[in-house]
N, C-alpha and C positions, 0 to 999 in steps of 0.2 A: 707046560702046566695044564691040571686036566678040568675042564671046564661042563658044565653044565648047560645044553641046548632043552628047552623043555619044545614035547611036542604039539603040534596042532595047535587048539586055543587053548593053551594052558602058559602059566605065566610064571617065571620062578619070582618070590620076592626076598623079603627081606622086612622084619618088622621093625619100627623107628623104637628106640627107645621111650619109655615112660617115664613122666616125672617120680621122683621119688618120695617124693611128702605132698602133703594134701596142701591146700591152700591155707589151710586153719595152722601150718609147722610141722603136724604129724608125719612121722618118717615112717613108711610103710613094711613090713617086710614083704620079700618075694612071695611069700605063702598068699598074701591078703592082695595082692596085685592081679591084676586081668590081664590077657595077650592084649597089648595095644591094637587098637582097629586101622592105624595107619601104617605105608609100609613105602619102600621106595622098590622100584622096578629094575630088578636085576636083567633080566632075560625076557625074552617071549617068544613064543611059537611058530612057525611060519602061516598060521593064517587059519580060520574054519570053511569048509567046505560047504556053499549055501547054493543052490539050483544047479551043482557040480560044477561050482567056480571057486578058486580059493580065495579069500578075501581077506585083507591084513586086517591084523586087530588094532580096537581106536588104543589103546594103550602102548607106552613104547617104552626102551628102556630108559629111564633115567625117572620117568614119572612118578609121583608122589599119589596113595590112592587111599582110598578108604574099603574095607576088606568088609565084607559079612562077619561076624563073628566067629563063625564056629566053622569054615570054610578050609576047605583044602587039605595036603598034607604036609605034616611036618619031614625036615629033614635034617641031618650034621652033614656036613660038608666040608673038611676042611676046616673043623674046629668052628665053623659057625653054625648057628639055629639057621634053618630058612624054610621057606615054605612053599609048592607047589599049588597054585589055585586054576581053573578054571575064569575065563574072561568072565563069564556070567555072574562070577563070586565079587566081582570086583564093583563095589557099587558109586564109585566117583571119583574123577583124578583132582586131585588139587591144583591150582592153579596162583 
């Protein structure tokens, strides 16, 4: 099976799904919907390179994070959305 190693400090994710109606019952279409800002952590890079030491990133796989909005790039994969970010795009893991 062929897998996805992202490099350096870069992170592959995955975005969580979004509720589908408003709190008020409205059911939304895809059109009217925003990329959710959460995502859960597929992959990550071997580390950034800081005073020429490599240094592992605070994020790991399986975590739960909150993304900048408009970060990173998209991808298909294997019949899935997913998305490549930069650790610095990453602004909080949930806990």
């Amino acid at each position: 099976m062929t897998q996805i190693k992202p490099l350096a400090d870069r992170v592959l994710i995955e975005h969580l799904k979004e509720e589908e109606k408003t709190s008020a019952g409205i059911i939304l279409p895809d059109s009217a919907k925003e990329k959710p800002q959460q995502a859960k952590v597929l992959e990550v890079g071997s580390g950034k390179i800081v005073d020429g030491k490599r240094v592992a990133l605070e994020v790991k796989k399986g975590d739960t994070v909150i993304l900048s909005q408009y970060s990173g790039d998209d991808i298909k994969f294997q019949g899935k959305e997913l998305k490549i970010v930069k650790e610095e795009d990453i602004l909080a893991i949930i806990s």
